[in-house]
C-alpha positions as CSV (number, residue, x, y, z in Angstrom):
1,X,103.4,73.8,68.8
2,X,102.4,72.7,65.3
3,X,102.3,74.9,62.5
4,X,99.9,73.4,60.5
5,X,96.0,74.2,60.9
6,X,94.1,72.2,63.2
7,X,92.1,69.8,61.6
8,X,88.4,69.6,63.3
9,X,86.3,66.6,63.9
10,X,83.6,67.6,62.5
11,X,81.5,70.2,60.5
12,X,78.8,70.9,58.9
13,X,78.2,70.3,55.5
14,X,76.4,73.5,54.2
15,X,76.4,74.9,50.5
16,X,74.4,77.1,48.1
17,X,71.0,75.0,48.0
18,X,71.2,75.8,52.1
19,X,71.6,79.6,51.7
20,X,68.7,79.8,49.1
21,X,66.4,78.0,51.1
22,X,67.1,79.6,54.6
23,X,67.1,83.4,52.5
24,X,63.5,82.2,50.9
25,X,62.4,81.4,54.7
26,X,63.6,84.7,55.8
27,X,62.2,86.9,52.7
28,X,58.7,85.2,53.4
29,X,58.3,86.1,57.1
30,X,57.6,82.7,58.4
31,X,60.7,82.4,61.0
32,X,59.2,81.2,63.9
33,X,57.0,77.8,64.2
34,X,55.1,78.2,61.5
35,X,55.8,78.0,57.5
36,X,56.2,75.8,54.3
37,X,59.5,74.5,54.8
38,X,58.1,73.1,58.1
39,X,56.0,71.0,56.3
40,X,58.0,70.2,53.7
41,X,60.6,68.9,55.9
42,X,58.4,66.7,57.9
43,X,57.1,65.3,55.1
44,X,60.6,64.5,53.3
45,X,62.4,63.1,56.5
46,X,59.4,60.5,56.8
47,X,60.2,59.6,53.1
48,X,63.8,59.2,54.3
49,X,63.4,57.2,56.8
50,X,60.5,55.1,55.2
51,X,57.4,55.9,58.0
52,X,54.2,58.1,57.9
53,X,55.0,60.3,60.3
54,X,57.7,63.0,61.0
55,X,57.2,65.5,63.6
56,X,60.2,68.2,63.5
57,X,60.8,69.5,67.4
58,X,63.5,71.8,68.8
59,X,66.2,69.1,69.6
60,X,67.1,65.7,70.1
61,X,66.7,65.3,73.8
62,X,62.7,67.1,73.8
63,X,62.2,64.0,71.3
64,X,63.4,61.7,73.5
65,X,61.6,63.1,76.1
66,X,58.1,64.1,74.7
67,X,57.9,60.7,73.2
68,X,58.4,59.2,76.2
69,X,55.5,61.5,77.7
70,X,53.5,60.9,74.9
71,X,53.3,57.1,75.0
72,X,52.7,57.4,79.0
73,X,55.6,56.4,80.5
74,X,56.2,58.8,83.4
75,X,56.7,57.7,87.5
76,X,57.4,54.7,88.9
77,X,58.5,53.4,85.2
78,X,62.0,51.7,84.2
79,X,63.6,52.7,80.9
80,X,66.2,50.5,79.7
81,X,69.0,53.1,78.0
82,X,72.8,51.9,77.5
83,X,75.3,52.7,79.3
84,X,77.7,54.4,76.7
85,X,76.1,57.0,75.2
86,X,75.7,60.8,75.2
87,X,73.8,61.8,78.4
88,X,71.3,62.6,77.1
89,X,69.6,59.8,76.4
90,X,69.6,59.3,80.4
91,X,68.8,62.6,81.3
92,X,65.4,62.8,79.3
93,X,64.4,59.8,81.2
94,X,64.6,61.8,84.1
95,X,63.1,65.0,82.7
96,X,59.3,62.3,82.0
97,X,60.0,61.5,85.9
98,X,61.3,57.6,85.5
99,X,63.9,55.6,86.1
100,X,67.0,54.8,84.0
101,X,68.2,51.2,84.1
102,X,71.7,51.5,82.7
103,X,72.9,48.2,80.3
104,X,76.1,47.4,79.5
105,X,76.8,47.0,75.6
106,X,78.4,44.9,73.1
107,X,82.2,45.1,72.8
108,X,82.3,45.4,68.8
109,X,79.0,48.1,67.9
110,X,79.0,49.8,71.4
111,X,75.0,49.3,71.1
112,X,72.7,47.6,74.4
113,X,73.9,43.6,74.4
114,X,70.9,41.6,74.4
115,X,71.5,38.9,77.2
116,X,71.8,41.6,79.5
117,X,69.0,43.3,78.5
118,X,66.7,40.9,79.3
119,X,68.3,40.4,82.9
120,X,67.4,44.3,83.3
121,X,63.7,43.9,82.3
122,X,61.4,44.4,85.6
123,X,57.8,44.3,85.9
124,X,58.4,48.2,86.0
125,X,60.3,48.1,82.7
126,X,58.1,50.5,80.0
127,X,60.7,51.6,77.5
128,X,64.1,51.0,76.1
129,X,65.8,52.9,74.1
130,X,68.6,51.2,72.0
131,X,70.9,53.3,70.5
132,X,72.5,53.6,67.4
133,X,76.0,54.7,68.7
134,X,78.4,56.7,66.5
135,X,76.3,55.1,63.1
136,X,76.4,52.1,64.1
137,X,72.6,50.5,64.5
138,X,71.3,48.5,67.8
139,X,70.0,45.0,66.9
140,X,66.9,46.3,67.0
141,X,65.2,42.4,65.7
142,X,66.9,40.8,69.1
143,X,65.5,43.6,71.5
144,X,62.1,43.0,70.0
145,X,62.1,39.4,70.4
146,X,63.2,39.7,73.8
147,X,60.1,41.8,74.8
148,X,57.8,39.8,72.5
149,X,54.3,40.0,74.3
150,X,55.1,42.8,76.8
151,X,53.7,46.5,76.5
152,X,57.2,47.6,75.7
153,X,57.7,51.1,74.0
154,X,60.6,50.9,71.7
155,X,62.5,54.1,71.6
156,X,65.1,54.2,68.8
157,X,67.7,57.3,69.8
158,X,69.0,58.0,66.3
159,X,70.8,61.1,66.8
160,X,73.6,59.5,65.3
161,X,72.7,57.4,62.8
162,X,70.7,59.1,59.8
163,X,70.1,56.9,57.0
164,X,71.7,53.4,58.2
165,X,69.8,50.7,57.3
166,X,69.1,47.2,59.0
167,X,67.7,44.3,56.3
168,X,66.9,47.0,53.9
169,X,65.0,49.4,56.5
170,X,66.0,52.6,57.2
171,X,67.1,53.8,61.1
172,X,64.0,56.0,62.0
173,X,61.8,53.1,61.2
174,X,62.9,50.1,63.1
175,X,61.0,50.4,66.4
176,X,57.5,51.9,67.7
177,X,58.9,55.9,67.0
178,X,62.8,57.3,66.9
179,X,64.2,60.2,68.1
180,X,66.4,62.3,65.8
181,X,69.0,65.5,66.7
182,X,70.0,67.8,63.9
183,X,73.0,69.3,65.7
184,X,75.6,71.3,63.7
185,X,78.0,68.5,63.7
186,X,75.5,65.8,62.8
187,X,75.0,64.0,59.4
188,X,71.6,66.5,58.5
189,X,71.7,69.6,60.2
190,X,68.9,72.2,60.9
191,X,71.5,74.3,63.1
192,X,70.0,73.0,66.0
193,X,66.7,70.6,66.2
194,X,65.4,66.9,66.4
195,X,62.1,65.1,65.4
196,X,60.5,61.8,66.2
197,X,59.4,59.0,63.4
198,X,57.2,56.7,63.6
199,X,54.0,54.6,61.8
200,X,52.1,55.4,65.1
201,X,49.4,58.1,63.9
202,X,48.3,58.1,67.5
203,X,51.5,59.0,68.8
204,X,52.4,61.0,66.2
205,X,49.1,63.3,66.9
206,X,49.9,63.2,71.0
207,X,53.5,64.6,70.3
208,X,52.3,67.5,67.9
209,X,49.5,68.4,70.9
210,X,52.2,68.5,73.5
211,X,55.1,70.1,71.5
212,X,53.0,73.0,71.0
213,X,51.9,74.4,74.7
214,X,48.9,71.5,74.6
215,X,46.8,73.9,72.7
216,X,43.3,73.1,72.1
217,X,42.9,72.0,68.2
218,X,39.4,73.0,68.6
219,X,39.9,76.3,70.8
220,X,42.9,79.0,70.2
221,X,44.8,79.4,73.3
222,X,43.0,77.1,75.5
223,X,45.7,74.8,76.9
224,X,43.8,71.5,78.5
225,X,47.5,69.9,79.8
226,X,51.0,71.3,80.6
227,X,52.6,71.3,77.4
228,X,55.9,72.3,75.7
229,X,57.2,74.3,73.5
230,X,59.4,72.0,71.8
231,X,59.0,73.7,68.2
232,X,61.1,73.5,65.3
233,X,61.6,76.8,63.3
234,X,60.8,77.5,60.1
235,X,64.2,78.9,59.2
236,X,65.6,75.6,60.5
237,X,63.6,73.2,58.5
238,X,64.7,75.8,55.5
239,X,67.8,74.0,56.1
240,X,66.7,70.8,56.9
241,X,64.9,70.4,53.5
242,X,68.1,71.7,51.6
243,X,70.1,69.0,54.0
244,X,67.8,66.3,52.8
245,X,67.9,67.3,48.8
246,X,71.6,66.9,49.2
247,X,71.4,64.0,51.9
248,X,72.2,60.7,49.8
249,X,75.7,62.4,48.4
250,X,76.6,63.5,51.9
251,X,75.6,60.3,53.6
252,X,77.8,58.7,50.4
253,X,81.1,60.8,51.2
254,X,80.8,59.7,54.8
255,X,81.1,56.3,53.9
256,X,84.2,57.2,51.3
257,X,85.7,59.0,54.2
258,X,85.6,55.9,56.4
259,X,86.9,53.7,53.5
260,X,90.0,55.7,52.9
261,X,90.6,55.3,57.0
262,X,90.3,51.7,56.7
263,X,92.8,51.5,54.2
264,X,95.2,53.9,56.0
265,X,94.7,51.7,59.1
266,X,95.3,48.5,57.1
267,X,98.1,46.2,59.0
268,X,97.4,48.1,62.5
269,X,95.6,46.8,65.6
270,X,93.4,50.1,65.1
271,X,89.5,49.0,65.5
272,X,87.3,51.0,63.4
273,X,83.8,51.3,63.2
274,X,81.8,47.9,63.1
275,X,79.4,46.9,60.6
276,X,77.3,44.3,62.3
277,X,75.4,41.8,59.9
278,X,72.4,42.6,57.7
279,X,73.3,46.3,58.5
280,X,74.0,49.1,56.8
281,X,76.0,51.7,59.2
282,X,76.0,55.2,58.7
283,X,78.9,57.4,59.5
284,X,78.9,60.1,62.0
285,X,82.3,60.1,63.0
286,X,85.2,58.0,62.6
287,X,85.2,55.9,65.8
288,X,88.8,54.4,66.4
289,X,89.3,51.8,69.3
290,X,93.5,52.2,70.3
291,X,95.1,48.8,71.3
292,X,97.1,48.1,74.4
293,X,96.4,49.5,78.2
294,X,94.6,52.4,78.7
295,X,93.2,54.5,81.2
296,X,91.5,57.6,81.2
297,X,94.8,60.0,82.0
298,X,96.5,57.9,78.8
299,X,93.6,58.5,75.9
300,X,93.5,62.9,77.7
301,X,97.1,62.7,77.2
302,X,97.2,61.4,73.9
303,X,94.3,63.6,72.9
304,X,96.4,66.5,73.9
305,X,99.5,65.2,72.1
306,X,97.5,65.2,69.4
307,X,96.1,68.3,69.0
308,X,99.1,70.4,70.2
309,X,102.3,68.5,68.4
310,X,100.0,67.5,65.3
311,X,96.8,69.7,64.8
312,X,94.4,67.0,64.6
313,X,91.0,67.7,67.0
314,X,90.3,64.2,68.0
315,X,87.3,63.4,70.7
316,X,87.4,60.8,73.7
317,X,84.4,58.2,73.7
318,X,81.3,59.7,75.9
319,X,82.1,59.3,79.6
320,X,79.8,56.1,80.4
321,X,76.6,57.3,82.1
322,X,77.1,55.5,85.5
323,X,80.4,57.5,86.3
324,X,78.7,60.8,86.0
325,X,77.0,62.1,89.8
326,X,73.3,62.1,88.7
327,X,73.5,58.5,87.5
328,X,75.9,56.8,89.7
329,X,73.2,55.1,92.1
330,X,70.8,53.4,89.0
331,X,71.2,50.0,88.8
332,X,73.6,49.2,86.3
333,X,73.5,45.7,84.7
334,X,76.7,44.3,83.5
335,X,78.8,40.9,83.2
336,X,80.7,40.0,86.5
337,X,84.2,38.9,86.4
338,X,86.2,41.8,84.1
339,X,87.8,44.4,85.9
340,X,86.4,46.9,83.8
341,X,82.9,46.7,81.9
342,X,82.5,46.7,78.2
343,X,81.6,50.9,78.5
344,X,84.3,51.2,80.8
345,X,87.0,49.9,78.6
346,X,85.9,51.4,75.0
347,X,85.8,54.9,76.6
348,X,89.0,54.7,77.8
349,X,90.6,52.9,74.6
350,X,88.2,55.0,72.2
351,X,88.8,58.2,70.1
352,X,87.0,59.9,67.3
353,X,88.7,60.9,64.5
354,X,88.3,63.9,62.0
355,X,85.0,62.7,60.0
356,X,84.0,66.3,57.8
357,X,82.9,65.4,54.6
358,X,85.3,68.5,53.6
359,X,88.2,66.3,54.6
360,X,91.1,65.5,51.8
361,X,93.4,62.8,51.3
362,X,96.0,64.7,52.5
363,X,94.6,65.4,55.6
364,X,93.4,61.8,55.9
365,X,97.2,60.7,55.8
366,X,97.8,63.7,58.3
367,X,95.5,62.6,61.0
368,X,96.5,58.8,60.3
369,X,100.5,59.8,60.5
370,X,99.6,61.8,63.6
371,X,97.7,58.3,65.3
372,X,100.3,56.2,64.4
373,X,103.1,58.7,65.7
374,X,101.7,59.3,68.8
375,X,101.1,55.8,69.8
């Protein structure tokens, strides 16, 4: 067993501005769904992500899933989602009652490849929802084009990739509405919680009407649908708002973090995260693609090596949605020939490093000593 203390993958970044904030929301009495700092962090995240509209929700997957619902797509619909990506981008598909059509994705940003995205579309296609995997954004332009005409929602999932920019434009603002998470271990953090962006006033009214039980706007407790409660907190936008005040420098250190990797890495047949052209990534975690064979019993054994000889808490890439029970029958839409698809292989040869923005040099050299030793 090592002696030294493990080092995490991630953590939140939470100072002095945050305990202020959250202490004001408490001392005020507004802890629930209502309060300023709900507001207030609306308003700032749409400034963030340069679009009209911010409405803050309980988590990322209610986003997903009351933006779906609110833009209609329910039964009998096809969503396009990719194949390598946290579940729950699937699962929310499910939960508005239509179908996932798992894609395969692009071997270098791990986001939906194009060409096979337009073999997946159907006359039953409504939505697809690219996603900006690990930072890294979807090329969002291409998936328009390719849907150019049709009554396609399209659903940005950007749990993971608050503040990246394509051409300029922030992630939050590069498709019809996006769906955020604000998980502890994300870049902005409300604890728990999500929200959906868009320019879409329409939608961005349905969503607010839903999240809240479907009350009447006109008549207290009079509920015309089946709605949610899919509420944000005001305590959790308290932190949000300090998140955001603080977001640029943390979003900043992120990148630094990455940068010292790369140099560390320098000389290796290590992958790290891509930066596709025009784009700006942002930095969740440390994504880092191992070269040689792999299969699934090598990457849990080296994960293991890692944590108990070395004390570095590195992650395998998410377990591609078609393997897991509830998703194995969808159509899944892939390139014949390889043995393995693209998801396939980068979850098997894929392992997240330690990304906290509290990380030092030292332990930079630690976990990159550890990755090089155990290989």
């Amino acid at each position: 067993m090592t002696a030294f203390p493990v080092i995490p993958v991630a953590e939140p970044d939470l100072g002095p501005l945050e305990e202020q904030y959250v202490l004001e929301a408490m001392r005020s009495g507004w802890v629930s769904s209502i309060g300023a700092f709900i507001d207030r962090f609306e308003k700032q995240f749409a400034e963030l992500c340069g679009v009209k509209h911010c409405v803050a929700l309980s988590n990322g997957t209610v986003a997903l899933h009351v933006a779906l619902l609110a833009r209609g797509v329910g039964p009998g619909d096809e969503v396009i989602v990719p194949d390598l990506t946290f579940v729950a981008t699937a699962a929310a598909v499910f939960h508005a009652g239509a179908t996932p059509v798992l894609v395969d994705v692009d071997p270098k940003t791990f986001a939906l490849d194009v060409e096979l995205t337009k073999q997946a579309l159907t006359d039953k296609t409504r939505a697809i929802i690219p996603v900006h995997l690990y930072g890294v954004p979807a090329p969002m332009t291409a998936l328009r084009d390719a849907v150019a005409g049709r009554d396609i929602f399209i659903l940005e999932d950007a749990a993971e990739a608050h503040g990246a920019r394509v051409d300029g434009k922030r992630a939050g603002g590069l498709g019809d509405a996006a769906a955020f998470s604000f998980y502890g271990n994300k870049l902005l953090t409300t604890g728990e919680g999500g929200c959906i962006t868009t320019d879409d006033a329409a939608l961005a009214k349905r969503i607010r009407f839903l999240k809240d039980h479907a009350m009447s706007p006109e008549r207290r407790y009079f509920h015309p649908e089946v709605g949610f409660n899919y509420r944000m907190t005001n305590l959790q936008a308290a932190l949000g708002c300090a998140q955001i005040e603080r977001f640029e420098g943390m979003f900043a250190r992120k990148l630094a973090i990455l940068a010292e990797y790369r140099d560390a890495f320098r000389g290796t047949d290590i992958e790290l995260n891509a930066t596709p052209p025009g784009s700006e990534p942002a930095c969740w975690l440390v994504t880092a693609l191992l070269p040689g064979e792999w299969t699934r019993e090598r990457q849990t054994a080296m994960v293991s090596t890692l944590r108990r000889d070395h004390g570095v808490d590195v992650r395998p890439f998410f377990v591609p949605v078609h393997e897991m029970p509830p998703y194995a029958q969808l159509r899944f839409v892939k390139n014949e020939g390889p043995a393995r698809s693209v998801s396939e292989e980068a979850a098997v040869r894929g392992i997240c490093l330690p990304s906290s923005n509290k990380l030092t040099s030292a332990e930079i050299s630690r976990v990159v000593h550890a990755v090089k030793s155990a290989l």
